[in-house]
C-alpha atoms as one frame of an Amber mdcrd trajectory, in Angstrom:
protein
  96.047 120.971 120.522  94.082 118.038 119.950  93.331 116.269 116.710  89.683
 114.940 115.911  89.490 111.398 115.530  86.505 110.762 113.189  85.395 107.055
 112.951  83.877 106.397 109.369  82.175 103.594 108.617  83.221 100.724 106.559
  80.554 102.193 103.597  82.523 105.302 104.117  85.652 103.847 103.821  84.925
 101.972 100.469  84.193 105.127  98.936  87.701 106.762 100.135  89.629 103.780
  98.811  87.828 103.553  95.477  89.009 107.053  94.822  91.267 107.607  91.890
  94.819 109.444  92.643  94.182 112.467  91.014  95.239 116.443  90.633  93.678
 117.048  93.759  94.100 113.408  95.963  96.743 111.137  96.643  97.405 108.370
  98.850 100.106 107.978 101.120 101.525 104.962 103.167 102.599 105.631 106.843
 106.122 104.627 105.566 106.274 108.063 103.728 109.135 110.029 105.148 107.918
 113.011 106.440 110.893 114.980 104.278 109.406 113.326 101.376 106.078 114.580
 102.519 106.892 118.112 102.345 106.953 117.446  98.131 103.337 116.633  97.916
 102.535 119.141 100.390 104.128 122.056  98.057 102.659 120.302  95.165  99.515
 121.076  96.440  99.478 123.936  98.076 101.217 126.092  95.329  98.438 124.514
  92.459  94.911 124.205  93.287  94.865 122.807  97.021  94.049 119.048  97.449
  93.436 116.204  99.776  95.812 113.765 101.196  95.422 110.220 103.330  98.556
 109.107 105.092  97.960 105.161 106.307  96.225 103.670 102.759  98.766 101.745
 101.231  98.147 100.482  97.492  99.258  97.299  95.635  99.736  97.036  91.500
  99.180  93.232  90.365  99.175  93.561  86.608  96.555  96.079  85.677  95.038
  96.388  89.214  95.720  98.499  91.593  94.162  97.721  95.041  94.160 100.136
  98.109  93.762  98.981 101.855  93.677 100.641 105.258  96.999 100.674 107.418
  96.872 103.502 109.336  98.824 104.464 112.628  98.671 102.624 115.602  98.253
 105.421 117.522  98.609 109.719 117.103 101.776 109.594 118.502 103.437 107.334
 115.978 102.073 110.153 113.430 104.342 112.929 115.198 106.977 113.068 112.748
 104.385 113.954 109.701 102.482 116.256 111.526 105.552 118.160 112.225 106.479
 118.713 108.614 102.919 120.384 108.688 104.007 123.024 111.239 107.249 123.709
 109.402 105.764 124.485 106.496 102.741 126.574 107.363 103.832 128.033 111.272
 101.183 130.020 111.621  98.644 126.910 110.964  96.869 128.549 108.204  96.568
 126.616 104.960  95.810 122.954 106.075  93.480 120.890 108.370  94.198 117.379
 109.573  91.839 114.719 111.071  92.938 111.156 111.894  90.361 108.772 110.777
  89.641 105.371 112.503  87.836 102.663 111.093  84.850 100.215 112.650  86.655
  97.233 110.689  90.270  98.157 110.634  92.902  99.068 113.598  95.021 102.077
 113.409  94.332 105.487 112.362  94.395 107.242 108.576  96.035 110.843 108.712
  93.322 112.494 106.199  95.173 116.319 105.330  93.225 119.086 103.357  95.850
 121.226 101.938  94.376 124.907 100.405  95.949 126.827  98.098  98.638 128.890
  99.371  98.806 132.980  98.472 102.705 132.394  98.511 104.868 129.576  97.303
 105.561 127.187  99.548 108.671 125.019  99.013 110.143 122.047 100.740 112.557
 122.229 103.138 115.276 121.893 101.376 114.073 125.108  99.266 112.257 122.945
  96.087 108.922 124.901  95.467 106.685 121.605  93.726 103.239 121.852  91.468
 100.710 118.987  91.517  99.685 118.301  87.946  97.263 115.700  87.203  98.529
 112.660  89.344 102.159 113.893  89.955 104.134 116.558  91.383 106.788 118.297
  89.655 109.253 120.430  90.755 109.689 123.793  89.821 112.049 126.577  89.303
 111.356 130.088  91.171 110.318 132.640  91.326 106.451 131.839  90.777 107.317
 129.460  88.315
């Protein structure tokens, strides 16, 4: 199965980096190991759903926290994310993913919308996780 490639434009991508990390949003740099990956996944998936970018990385100089585009050079090199994906939903219900690519910037941006799950979903090394406010916690189960 393919994956849409969506080019946004550089208007549109001001507006996704001036976004504030949030209960539903977080930003992700294409560094994140995918095993790590599966935590904010769970997070949002067992709370309210949310919205991830894989390829923004940020920087914190004093007070100020700036975000810039460094996605993937190609879909290929995302492989190892979009795996973690299929392991933890296998029948492909409870996300979407589109790769992003920019008019100004090489590479691609991994954008996920995660839904809320009907189950609890937990990592794979059993962990169920709950986004709250800017974090994710992990939780005991069952159904915390």
């Amino acid at each position: 199965m393919s994956i849409e490639v969506v080019p946004i434009t550089s208007e549109q991508l001001n507006q996704i980096l001036q976004k504030e990390e949030s209960h539903f949003l977080d930003f992700k740099a294409i560094e994140v190991k995918p095993g790590k990956l599966c935590k904010f996944i769970s997070g949002f998936a067992n709370a309210d759903g949310g919205e991830l970018y894989i390829g923004i990385d940020e920087n914190i100089l004093g007070n100020t926290k700036t975000r810039y585009w460094r996605g993937f050079a190609d879909q290929e090199s995302a492989n190892g994310h979009l795996q973690i994906f299929e392991q933890l939903f296998p029948l492909g219900d409870g996300y979407s993913y589109t790769f992003l690519s920019s008019e100004c910037h090489p590479g691609l941006v991994l954008q996920v919308t995660i839904l809320k799950s009907r189950g609890v979903v937990e990592t794979s090394d059993g962990t169920p996780y709950l986004r709250r406010s800017a974090q994710t916690l992990p939780r005991e189960h069952p159904a915390f």
